[in-house]
VOTI-189174 format. One record per residue: residue in one letter; x, y, z of N, C-alpha, C in turn. Coordinates in steps of 0.1 Angstrom, whole numbers, padded with zeros to 4 digits, always signed. Atoms other than C-alpha are relative to their C-alpha. Example, Ala and Ser with C-alpha at 12.3 -4.5 7.8 and 13.67 -1.06 7.14 Angstrom:
REM VOTI-189174
a+0009-0012+0000+0123-0045+0078+0009+0012+0000 s-0009-0011+0000+0137-0011+0071-0008+0011+0008 
This chain:
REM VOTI-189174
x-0010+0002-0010-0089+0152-0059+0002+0014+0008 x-0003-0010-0007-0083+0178-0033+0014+0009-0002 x-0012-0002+0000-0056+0201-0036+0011+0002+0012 x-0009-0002-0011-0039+0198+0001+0002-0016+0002 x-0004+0011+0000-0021+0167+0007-0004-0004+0018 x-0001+0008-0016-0027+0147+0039+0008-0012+0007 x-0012+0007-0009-0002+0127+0061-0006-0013+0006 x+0009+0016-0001-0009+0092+0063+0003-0004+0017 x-0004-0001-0015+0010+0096+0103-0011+0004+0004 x+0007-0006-0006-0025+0111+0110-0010-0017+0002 x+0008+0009+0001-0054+0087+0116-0020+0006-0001 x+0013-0009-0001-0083+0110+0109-0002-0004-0020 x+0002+0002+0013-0085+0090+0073-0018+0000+0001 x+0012+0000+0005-0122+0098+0056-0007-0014-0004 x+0004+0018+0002-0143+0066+0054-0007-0001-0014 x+0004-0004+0012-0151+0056+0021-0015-0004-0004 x+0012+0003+0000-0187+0052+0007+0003-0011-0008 x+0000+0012+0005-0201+0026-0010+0003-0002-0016 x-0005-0001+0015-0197+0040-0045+0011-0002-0004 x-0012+0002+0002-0164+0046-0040+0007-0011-0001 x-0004+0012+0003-0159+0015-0028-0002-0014-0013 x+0007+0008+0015-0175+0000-0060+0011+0005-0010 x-0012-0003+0010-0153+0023-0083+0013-0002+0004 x-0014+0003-0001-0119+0011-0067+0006-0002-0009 x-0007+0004+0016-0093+0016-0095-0007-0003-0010 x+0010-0002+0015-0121+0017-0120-0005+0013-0002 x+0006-0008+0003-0143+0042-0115+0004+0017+0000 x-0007-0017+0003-0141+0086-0121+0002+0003+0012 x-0004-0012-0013-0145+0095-0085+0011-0006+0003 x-0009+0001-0004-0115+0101-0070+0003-0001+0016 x-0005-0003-0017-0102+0099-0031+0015+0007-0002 x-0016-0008+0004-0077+0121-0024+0011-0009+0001 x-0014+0006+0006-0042+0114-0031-0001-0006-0009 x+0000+0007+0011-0052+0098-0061-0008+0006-0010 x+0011-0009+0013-0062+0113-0095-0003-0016-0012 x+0005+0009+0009-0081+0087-0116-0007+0007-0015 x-0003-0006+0014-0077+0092-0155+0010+0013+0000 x-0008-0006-0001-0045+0114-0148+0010-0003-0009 x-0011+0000+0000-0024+0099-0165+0009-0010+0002 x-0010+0006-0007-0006+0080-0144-0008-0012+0010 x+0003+0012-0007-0012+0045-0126-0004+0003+0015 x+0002-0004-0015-0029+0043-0093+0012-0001+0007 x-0006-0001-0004-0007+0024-0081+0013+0007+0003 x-0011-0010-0004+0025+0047-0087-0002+0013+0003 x+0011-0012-0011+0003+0078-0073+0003-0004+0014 x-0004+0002-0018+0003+0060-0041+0016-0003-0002 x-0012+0000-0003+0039+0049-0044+0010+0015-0001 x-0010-0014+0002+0049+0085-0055-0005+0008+0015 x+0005-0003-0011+0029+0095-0021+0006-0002+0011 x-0002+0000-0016+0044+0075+0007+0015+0007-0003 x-0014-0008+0007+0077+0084-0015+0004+0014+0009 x+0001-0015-0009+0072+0119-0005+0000+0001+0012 x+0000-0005-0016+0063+0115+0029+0012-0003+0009 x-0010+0009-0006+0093+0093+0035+0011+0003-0004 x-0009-0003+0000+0117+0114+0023+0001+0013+0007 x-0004-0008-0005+0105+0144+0036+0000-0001+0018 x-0002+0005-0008+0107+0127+0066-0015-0002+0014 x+0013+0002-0009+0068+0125+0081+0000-0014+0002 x-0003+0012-0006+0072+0090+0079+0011-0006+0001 x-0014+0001-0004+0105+0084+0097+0004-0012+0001 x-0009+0018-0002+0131+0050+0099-0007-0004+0007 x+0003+0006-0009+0116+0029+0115-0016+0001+0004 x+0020-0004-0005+0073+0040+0113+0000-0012-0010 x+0001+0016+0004+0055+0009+0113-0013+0010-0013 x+0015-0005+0010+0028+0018+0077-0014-0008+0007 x+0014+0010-0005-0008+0011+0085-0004-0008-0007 x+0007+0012+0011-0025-0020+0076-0003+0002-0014 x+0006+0002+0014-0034-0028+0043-0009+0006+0000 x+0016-0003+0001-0067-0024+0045-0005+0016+0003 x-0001-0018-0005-0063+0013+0062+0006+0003-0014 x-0005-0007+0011-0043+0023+0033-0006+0000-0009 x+0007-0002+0008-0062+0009+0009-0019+0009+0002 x+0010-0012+0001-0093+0028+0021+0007+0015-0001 x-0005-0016+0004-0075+0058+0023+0004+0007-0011 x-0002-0001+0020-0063+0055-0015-0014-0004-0009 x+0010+0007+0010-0097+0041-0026+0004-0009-0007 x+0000+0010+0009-0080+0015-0041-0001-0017+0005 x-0001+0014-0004-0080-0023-0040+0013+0000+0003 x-0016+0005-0007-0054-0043-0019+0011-0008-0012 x-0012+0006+0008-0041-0059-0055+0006+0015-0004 x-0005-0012+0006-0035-0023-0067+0013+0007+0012 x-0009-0007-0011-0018-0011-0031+0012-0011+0004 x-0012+0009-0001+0003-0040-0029+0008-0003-0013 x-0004-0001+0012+0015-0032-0066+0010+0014+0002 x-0008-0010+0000+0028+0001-0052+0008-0001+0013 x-0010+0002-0010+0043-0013-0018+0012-0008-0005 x-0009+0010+0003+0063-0040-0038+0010+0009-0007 x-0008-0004+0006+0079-0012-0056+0007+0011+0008 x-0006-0010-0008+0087+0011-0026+0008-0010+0006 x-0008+0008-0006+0106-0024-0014+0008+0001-0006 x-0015-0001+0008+0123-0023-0046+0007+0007-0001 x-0010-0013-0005+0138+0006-0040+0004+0001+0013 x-0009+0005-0010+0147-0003-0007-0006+0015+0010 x+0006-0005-0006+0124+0021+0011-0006-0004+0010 x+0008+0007-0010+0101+0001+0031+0003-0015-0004 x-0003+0015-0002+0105-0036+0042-0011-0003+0008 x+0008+0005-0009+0081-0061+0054+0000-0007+0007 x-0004+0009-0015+0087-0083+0087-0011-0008+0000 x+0009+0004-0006+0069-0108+0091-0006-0008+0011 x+0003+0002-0014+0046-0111+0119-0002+0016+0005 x-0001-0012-0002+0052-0073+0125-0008+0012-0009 x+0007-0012+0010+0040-0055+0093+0014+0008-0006 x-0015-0003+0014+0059-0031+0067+0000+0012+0012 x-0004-0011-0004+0081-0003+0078+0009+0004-0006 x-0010-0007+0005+0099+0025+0069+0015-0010+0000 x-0009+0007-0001+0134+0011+0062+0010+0006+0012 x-0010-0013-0005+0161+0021+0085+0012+0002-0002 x-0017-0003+0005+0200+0030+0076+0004-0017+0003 x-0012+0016-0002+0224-0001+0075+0005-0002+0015 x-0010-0001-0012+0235-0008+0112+0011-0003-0005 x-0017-0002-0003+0270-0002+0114+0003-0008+0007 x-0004+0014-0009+0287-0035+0124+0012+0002-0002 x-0013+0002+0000+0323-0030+0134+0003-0014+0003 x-0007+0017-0001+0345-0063+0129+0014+0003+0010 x-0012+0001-0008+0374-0066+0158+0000-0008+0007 x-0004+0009-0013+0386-0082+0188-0007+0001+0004 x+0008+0004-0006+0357-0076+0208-0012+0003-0010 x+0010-0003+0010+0331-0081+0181-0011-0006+0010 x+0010+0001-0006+0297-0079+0205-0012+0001-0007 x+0013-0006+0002+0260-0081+0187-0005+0007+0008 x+0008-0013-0011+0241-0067+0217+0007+0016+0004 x-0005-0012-0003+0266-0040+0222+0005+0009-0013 x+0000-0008+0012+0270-0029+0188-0013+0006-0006 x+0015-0006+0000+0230-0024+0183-0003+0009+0009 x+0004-0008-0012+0227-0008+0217+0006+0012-0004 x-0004-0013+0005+0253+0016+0205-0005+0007-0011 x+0010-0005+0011+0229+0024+0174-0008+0004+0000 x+0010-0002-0009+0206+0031+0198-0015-0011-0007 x+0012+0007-0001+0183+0002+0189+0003-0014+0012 x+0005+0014-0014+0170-0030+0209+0007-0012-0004 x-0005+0011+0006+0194-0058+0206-0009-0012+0007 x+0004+0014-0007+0178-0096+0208+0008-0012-0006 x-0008+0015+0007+0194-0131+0205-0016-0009-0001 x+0012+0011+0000+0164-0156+0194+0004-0011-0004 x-0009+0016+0000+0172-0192+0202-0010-0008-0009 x+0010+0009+0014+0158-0217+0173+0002-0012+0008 x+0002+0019-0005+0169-0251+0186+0012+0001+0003 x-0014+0005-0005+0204-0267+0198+0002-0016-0004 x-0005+0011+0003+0221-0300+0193+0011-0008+0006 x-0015+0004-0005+0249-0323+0211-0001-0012-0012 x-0004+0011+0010+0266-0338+0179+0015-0003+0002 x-0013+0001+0001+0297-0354+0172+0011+0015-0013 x-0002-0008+0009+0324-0327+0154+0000-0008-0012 x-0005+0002+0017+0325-0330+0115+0020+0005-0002 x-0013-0004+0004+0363-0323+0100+0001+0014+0004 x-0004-0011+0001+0358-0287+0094-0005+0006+0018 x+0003-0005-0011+0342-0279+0129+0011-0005+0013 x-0011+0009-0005+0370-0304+0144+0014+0012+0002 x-0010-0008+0002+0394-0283+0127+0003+0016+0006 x+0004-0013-0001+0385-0250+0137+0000+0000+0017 x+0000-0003-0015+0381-0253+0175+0011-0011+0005 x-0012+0006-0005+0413-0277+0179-0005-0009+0010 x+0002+0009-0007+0398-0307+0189-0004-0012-0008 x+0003+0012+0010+0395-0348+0176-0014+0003-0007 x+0012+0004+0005+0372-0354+0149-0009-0009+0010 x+0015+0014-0009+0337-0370+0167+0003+0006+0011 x-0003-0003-0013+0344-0351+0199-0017+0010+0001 x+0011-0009+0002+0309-0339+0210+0002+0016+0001 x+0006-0012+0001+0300-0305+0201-0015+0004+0001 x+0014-0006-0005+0270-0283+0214-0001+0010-0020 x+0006-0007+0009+0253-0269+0180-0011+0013+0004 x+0014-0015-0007+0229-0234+0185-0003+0007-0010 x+0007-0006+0012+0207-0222+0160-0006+0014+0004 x+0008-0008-0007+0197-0182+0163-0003+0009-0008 x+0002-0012+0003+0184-0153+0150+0000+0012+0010 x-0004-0014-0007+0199-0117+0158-0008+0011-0004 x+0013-0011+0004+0170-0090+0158+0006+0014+0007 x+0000-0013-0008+0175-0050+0164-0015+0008-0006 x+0013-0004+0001+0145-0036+0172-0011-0010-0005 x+0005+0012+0007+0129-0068+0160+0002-0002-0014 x-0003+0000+0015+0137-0066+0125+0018-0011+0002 x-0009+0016+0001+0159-0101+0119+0014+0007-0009 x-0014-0002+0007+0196-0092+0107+0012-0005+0000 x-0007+0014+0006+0213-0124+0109-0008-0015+0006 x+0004+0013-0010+0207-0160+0113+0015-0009-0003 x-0012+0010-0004+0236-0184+0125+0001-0012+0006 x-0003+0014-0007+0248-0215+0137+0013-0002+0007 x-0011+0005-0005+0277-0219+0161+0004-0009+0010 x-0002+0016-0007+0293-0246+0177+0015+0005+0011 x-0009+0002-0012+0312-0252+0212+0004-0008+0004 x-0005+0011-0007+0329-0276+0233-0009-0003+0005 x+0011-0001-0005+0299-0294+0246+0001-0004+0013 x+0003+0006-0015+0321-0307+0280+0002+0016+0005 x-0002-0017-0003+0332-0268+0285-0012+0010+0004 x+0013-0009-0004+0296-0254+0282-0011-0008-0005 x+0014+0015+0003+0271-0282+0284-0015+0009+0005 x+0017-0004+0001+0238-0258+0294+0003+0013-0006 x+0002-0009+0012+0249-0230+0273-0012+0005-0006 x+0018-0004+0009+0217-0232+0248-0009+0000+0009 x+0005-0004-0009+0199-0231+0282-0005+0010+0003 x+0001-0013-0005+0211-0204+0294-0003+0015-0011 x+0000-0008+0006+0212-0186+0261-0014+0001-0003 x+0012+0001+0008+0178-0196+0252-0008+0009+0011 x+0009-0006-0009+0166-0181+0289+0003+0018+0001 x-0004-0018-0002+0188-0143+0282-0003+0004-0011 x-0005-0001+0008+0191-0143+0249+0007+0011-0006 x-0015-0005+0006+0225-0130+0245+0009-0008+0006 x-0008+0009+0001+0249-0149+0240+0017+0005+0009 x-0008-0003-0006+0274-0131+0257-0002+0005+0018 x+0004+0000-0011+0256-0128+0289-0003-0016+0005 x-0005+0015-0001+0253-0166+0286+0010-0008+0008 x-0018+0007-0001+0293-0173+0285+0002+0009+0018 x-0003-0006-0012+0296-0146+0315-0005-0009+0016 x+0004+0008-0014+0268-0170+0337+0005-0013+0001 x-0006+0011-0003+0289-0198+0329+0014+0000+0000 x-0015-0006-0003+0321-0179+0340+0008+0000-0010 x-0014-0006+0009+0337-0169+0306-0004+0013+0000 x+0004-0017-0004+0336-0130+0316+0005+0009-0020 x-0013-0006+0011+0358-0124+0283+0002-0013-0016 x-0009+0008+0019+0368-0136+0244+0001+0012-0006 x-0007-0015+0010+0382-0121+0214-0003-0009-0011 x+0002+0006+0015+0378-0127+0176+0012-0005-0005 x-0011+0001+0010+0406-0144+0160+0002+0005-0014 x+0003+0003+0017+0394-0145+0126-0016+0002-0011 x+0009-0003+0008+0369-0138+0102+0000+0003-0013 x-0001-0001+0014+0358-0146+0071-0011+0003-0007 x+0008-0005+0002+0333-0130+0049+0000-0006-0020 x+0005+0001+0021+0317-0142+0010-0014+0006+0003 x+0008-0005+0008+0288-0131-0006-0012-0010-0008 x+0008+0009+0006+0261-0152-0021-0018+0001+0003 x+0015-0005-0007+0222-0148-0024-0005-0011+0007 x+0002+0005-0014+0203-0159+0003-0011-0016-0006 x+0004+0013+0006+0190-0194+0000-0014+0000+0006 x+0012-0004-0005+0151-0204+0009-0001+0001+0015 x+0000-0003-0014+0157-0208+0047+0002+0012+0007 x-0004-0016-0006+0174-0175+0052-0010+0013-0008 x+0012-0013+0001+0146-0156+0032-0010-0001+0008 x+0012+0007-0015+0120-0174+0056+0004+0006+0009 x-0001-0002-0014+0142-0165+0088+0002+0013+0001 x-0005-0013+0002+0150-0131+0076-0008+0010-0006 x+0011-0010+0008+0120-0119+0059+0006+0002-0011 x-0003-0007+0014+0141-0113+0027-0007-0005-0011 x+0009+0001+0013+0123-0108-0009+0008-0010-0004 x-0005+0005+0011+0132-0132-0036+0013+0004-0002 x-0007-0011+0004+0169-0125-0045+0010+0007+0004 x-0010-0003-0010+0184-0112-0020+0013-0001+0002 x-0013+0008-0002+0219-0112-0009+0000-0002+0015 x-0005+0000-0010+0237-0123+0022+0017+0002+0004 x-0018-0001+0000+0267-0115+0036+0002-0013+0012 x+0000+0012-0005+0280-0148+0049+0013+0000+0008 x-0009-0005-0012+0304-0142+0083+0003-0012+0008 x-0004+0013-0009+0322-0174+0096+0012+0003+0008 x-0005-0007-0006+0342-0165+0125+0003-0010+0012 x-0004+0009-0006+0363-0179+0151+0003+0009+0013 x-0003-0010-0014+0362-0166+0189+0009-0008+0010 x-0010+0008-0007+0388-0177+0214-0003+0007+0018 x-0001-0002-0014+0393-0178+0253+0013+0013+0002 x-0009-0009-0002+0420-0149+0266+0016-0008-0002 x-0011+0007+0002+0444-0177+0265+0001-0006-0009 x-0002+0004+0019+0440-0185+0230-0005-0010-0004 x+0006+0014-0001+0418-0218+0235-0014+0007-0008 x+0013+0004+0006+0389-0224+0209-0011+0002+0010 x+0010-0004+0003+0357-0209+0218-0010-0006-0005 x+0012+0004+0010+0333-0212+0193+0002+0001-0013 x+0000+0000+0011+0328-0216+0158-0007+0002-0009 x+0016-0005+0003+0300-0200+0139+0001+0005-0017 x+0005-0003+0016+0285-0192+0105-0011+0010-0001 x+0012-0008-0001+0261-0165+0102-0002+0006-0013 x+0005-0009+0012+0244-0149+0073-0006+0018+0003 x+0009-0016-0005+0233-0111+0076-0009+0004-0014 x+0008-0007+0007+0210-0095+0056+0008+0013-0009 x-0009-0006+0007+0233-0076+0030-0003+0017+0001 x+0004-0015+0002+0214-0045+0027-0008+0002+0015 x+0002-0006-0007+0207-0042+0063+0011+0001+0014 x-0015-0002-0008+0243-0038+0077+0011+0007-0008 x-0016-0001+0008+0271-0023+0070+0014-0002+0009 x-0010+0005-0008+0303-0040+0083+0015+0014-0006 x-0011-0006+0005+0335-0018+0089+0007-0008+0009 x-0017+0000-0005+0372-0026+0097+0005+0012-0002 x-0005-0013-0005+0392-0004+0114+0013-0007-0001 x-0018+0003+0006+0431-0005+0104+0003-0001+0016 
């Protein structure tokens, strides 16, 4: 093994021969970053590797890692041995993998203030990432009791349903469901599905303005739909945000459910 370390942010990785490629995690020769018969497990060699680079910050929040296949040539090892040491840099909550996108550095908790004007797109933007609304589907149903209840209108009174995921920087960090008056804002999912933000939506269907009444917050791990729409491992929690927005005049709004990704938010209240 060489004794200078190299920065996997480079792309001047050495191509491997054919021997080497034969001895992957078996055999004596070594590729750098990895000492074979050391000791110590390939795979936690590479995990103690990107470890390093990702703390001392060469691979920063938010760097997408290179393919599999790049890395494992660069470690000489096989893709069961390099996905033995990425599953454990996840479990430490280092790197995450998106899928569709590929793994990346993790980045801090966005900071999600809860108030009167509780905005996704303008609370991401202030974090300086890319806020997105992504429309799933919609529905004109009749209300149920508790949806009835909640926006102050007869049970069976149609309501517009809106299925979405909220992405910063593409990385998925809630999925929800909220429900509206469906004679109040009948192209809504429309409009939302053609901006996606929801609050540029209500603006083109002249609600310029709302506020949060209420909100309520449990805890519970995340079920199989929300690890699917959220990328989360096995296990996971969610923080589960059901919340009630009103008109300036104090008229029901909307009524929504969202789940967030627990460990990739952190919600504050402000006294």
């Amino acid at each position: 093994m060489s004794g200078t370390s190299r920065s996997l942010s480079t792309k001047g990785h050495n191509p491997m021969t054919e021997a080497t490629q034969a001895k992957a995690d078996g055999g004596a020769s070594g590729h750098e970053g990895v000492a074979r018969g050391s000791g110590v497990t390939l795979w936690r060699q590479i995990a103690q590797r990107l470890e390093e680079e990702i703390h001392s910050g060469v691979l920063k929040p938010g760097a997408r890692l290179p393919v599999e296949a790049e890395l494992s040539e660069t470690f000489g090892v096989n893709r069961h041995t390099l996905r033995r040491a990425l599953a454990h840099l996840a479990e430490q909550g280092l790197i995450e993998a998106t899928a569709g996108r590929g793994t990346f550095v993790k980045e801090p908790p966005l900071r999600y203030p809860i108030g009167a004007r509780t905005r996704f797109s303008e609370i991401v933007s202030a974090g300086g990432r890319e806020p997105f609304g992504r429309f799933l589907g919609s529905k004109v149903e009749d209300a149920c009791p508790d949806v009835a209840r909640e926006l102050a209108v007869p049970e069976g009174t149609p309501v517009l349903r809106i299925e979405s995921i909220h992405e910063a920087d593409g990385v998925p960090i809630s999925f929800g469901t909220a429900w509206f008056p469906h004679a109040r804002l009948r192209d809504l999912d429309l409009v939302y599905a053609a901006t996606g933000s929801l609050t540029r939506a209500l603006a083109t269907l002249g609600i310029e303005d709302y506020r949060r009444r209420e909100t309520r917050i449990t805890a519970r791990p995340a079920n199989g739909r929300e690890i699917e729409l959220l990328s989360l491992a096995p296990g996971r929690a969610v923080l589960v945000l059901e919340r009630l927005d009103v008109e300036p005049n104090g008229v029901p709004l909307q009524w929504g459910r969202s789940s967030f990704a627990a460990d990739r938010v952190q919600l504050v209240f402000k006294a």
